[in-house]
C-alpha positions in Angstrom: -35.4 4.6 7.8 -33.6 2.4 4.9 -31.5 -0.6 6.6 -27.4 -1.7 5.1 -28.1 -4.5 3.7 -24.7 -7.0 4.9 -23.2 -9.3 2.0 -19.6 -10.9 1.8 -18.8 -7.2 -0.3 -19.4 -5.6 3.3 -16.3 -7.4 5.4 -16.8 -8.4 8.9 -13.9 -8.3 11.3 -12.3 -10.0 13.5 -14.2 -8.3 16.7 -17.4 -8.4 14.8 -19.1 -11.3 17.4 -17.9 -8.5 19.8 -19.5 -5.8 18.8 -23.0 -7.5 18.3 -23.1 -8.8 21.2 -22.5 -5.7 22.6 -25.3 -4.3 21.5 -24.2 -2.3 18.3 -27.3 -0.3 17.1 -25.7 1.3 13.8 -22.6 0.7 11.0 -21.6 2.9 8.5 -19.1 1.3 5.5 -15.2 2.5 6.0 -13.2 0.6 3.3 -15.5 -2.1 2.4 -15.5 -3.0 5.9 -18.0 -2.7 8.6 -17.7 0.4 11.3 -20.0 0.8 14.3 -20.9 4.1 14.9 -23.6 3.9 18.3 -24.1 1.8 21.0 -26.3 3.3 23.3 -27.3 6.8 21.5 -24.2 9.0 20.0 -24.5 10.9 23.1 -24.5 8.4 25.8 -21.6 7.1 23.6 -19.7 10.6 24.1 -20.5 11.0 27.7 -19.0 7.5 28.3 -15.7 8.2 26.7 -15.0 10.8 28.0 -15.4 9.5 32.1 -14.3 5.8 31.1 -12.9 3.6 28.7 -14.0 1.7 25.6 -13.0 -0.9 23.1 -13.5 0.2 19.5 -13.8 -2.0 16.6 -11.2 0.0 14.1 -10.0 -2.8 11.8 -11.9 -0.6 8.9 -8.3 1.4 9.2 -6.8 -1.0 6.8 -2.9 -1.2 6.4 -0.9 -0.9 3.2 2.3 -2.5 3.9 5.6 -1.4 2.2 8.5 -4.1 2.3 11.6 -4.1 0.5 14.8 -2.0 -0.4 12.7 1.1 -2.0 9.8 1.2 0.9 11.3 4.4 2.8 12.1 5.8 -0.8 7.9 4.7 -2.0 6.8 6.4 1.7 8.5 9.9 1.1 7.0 10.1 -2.6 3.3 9.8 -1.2 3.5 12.7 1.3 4.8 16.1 2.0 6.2 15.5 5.1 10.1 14.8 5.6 10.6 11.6 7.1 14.2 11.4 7.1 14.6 12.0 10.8 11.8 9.5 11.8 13.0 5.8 13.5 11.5 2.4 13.9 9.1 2.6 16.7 7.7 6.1 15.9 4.3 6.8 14.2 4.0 10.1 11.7 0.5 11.8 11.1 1.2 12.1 7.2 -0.8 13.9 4.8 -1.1 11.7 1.5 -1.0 13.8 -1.7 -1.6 13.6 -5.7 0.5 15.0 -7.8 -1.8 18.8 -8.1 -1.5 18.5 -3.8 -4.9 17.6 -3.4 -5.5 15.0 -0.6 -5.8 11.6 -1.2 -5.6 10.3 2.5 -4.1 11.4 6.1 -3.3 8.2 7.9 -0.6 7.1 10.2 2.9 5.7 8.8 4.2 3.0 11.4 8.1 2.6 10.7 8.6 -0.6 11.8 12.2 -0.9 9.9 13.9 0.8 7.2 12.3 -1.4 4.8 8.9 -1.9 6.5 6.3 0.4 7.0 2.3 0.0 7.8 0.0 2.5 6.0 -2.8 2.6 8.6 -5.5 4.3 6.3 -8.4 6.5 6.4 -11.7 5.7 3.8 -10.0 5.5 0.4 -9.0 3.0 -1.9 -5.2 4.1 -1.4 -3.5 0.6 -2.0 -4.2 1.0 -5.7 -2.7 4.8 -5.9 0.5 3.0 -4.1 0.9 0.2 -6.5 0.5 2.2 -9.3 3.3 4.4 -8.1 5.3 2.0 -7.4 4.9 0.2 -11.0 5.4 3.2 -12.6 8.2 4.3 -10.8 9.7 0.4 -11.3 10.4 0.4 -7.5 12.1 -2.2 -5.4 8.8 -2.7 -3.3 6.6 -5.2 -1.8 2.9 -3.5 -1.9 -0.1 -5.2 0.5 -3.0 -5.5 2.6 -1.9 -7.6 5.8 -3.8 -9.7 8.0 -3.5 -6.4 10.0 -6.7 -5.1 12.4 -6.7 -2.3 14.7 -8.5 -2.4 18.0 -8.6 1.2 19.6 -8.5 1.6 23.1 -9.8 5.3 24.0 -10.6 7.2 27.2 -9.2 8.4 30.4 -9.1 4.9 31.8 -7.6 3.3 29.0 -3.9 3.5 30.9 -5.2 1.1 33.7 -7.1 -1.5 30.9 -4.1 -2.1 29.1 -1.8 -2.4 31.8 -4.3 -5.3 33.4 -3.8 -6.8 29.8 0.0 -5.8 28.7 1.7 -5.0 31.8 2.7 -2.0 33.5 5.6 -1.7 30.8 2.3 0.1 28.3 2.2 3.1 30.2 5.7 4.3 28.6 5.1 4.6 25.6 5.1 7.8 24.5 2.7 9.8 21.9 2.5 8.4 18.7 5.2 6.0 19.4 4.7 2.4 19.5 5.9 -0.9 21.5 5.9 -4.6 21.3 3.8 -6.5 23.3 3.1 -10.2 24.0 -0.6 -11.7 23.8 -1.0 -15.3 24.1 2.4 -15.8 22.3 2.0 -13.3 19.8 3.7 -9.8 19.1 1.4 -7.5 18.7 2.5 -3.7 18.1 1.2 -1.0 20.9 0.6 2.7 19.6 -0.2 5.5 21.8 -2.8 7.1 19.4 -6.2 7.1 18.7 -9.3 8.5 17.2 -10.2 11.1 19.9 -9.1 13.3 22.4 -9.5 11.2 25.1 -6.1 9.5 25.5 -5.6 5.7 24.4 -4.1 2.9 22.4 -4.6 1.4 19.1 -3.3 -2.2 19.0 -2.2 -3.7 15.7 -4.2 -7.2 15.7 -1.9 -9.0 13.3 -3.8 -12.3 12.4 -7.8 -12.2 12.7 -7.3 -15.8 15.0 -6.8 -13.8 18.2 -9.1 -10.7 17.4 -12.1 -12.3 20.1 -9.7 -13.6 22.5 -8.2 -10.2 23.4 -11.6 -8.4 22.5 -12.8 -10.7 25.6 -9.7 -10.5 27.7 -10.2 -6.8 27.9 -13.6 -6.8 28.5 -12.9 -9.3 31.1 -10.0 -7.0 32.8 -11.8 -3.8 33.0 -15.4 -4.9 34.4 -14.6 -2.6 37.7 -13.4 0.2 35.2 -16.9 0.1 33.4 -15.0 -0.8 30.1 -18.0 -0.8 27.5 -17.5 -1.4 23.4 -17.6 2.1 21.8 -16.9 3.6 17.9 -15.2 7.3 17.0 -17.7 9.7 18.3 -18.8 12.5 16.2 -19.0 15.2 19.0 -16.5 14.2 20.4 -14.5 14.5 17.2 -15.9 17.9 16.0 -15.2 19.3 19.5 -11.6 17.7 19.0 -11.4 19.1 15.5 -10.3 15.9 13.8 -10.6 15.7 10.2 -12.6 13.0 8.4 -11.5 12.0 4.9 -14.1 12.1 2.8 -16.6 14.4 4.7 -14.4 17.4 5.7 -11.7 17.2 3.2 -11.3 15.4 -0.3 -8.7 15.4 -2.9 -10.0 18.7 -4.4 -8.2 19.9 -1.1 -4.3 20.3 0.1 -2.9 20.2 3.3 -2.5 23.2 3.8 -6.4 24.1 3.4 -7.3 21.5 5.5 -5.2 22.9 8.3 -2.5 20.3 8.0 0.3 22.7 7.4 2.1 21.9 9.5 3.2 18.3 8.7 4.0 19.7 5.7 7.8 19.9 5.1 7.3 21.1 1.1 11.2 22.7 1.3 12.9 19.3 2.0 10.4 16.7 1.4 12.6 16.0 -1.8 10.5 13.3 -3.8 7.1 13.7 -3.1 5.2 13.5 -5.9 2.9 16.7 -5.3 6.1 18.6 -4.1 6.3 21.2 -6.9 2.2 22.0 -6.6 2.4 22.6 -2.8 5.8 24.6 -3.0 3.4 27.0 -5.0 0.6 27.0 -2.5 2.6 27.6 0.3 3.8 30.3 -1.7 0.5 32.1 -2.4 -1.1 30.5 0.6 -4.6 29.2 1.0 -7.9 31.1 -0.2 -9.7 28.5 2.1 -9.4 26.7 5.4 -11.1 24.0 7.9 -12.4 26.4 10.6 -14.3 25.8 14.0 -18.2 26.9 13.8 -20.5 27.3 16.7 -24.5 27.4 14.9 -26.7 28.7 17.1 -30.2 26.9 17.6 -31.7 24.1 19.0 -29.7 21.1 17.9 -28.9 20.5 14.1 -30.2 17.4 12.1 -27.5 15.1 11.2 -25.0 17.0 8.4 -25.4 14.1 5.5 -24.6 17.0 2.6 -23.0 20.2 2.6 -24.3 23.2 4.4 -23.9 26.3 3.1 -21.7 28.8 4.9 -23.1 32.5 3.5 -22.8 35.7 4.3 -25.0 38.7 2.9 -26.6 36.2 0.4 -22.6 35.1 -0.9 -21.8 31.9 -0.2 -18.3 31.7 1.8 -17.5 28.5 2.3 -19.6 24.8 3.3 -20.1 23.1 6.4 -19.3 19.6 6.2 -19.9 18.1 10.2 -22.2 19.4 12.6 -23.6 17.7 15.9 -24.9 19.2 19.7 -22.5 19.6 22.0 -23.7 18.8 25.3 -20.5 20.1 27.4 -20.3 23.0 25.3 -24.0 23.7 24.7 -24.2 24.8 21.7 -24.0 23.4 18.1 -20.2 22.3 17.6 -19.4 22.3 13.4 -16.6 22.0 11.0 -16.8 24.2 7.8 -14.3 25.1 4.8 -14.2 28.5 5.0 -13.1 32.1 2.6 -10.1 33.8 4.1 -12.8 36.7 3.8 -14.6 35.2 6.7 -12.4 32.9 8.8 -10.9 35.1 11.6 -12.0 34.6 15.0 -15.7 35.7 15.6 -16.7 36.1 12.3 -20.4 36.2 12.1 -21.6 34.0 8.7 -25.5 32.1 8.5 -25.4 28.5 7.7 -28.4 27.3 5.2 -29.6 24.1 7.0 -32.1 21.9 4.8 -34.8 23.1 7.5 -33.8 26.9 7.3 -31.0 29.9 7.9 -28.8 29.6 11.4 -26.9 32.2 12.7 -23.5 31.0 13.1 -19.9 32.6 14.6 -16.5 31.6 12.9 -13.6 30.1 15.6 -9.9 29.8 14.5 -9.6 27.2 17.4 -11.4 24.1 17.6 -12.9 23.6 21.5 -11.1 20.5 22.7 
């Protein structure tokens, strides 16, 4: 099996001595930046998470910052949904958008004033789609990447870690709302969010110097919780149903196709630049739409193109994540599917590299 080959293009982070000595047996690249994705085996890894806690290396999630007069203006031109109700110290889910609709990201918005907001970013080169709307638009704006790294802490345990770490003061914030918190003499912002359906934090690391002193300090305060350094799990993911840019969905996608509907506001989202496209395909609706799939068979290689979803020879849609479920016993999947053949318990066959599966069609993902 071909190695990644690690230069100064590849950036290390600031928990990178951490995860090594950890034990990390495999990276992929997430914005330029290094991204463990096993430890043990991706199983062991899932089984872990979901009895424990574990300390994820997430400063790949990269952070646009938007400071100045015409920030909250800048924000509601990049997505569909309305933030005019939302307040410093909340976090939005917001679906980023071109001006045809099509995806160009879905990261979290942090509010952290009026005219301050972090971009915390999926894989995509999204700073540059920001300046360039804000040059061209002649906006009142600061645009940047900050010293800004992420460290996710995800599983049912993660309450008790933090509050060893934090104080019991952590255990109040609500979901997808955020906190300040001291750490050595440093504010570091607290968000109740995360990467899986576990439960857990993501702390905003702001200046690299500290990233290994609270790596170790929370390795050091949950030895009796059997904290271990972990990475996004794709089982745990598929089971959860959450959406990875790049693999499931792409900009040749909208929202609403992806399942993201919902944070979609189209009607009063005034300013968003792919307004007028998505007011016509809410209209008409989608022809195609993420979907759960269950493939039957011993477990499936590991889904590094697109699988054919087919039905009677006629190709209905494309699988684009697939992994064995251990819990659920059987192959868990995400696919783009027809509206021909996406109810629930539609029967389709999935063309695998090493052959036809049998698969069923779920409107519900199983987490």
């Amino acid at each position: 099996m071909a190695t990644l080959s690690i230069s100064r293009r590849l950036r290390r982070t600031p928990f990178s001595d951490g995860v090594e000595a950890a034990g990390v047996k495999g990276y992929t690249v997430y914005n330029h930046m290094l991204l463990p994705t096993v430890f043990r085996s991706v199983e062991e890894d899932y089984h872990h998470l979901k009895n424990a806690v574990q300390v994820w290396d997430v400063a790949c999630e990269r952070q646009v910052e938007l400071r100045g007069p015409d920030a909250g203006r800048l924000m509601q031109m990049l997505t569909p949904r309305d933030l005019r109700g939302m307040l410093p110290g909340q976090c939005y889910y917001v679906p980023i958008v071109d001006e045809t609709g099509g995806m160009l990201n879905d990261p979290v918005a942090v509010k952290l004033a009026d005219d301050r907001w972090w971009i915390s970013i999926a894989d995509s080169d999204l700073l540059y789609w920001i300046k360039g709307i804000a040059n061209g638009w002649r906006l009142d704006v600061l645009i940047d990447e900050p010293d800004v790294s992420p460290l996710a802490i995800q599983g049912p345990k993660s309450d008790d870690l933090m509050a060893r770490v934090f104080g019991d003061g952590v255990r109040d914030i609500r979901f997808f709302r955020y906190g300040i918190f001291d750490f050595q003499g440093r504010d570091l912002v607290i968000a109740r969010s995360g990467y899986s359906k576990q439960g857990g934090f993501e702390i905003y690391v702001e200046g690299g110097d500290i990233g290994m002193p609270l790596w170790n300090a929370l390795f050091e305060a949950g030895r009796d919780l059997d904290v271990q350094a972990g990475c996004p799990n794709l089982i745990e993911r598929i089971e959860g149903g959450l959406l990875s840019y790049g693999n499931d969905m792409t900009d040749d996608n909208t929202p609403h196709e992806c399942g993201l509907g919902r944070f979609c506001n189209t009607q009063t989202a005034i300013g968003c630049i792919g307004r007028d496209a998505l007011l016509r395909v809410a209209k008409e609706g989608p022809v195609q739409q993420i979907r759960a799939i269950a493939i039957e068979g011993d477990r499936v290689p590991p889904c590094d193109r697109w699988w054919p979803v087919t039905s009677r020879g006629k190709t209905v849609g494309r699988v684009s994540s697939a992994a064995w479920s251990p819990d659920f016993g059987t192959n868990v999947a995400i696919g783009m599917v027809r509206m021909t053949h996406w109810d629930e318990g539609t029967e389709v066959d999935i063309e695998l590299p090493d052959g036809t599966r049998r698969a069923i069609v779920h409107e519900k993902f199983w987490t």
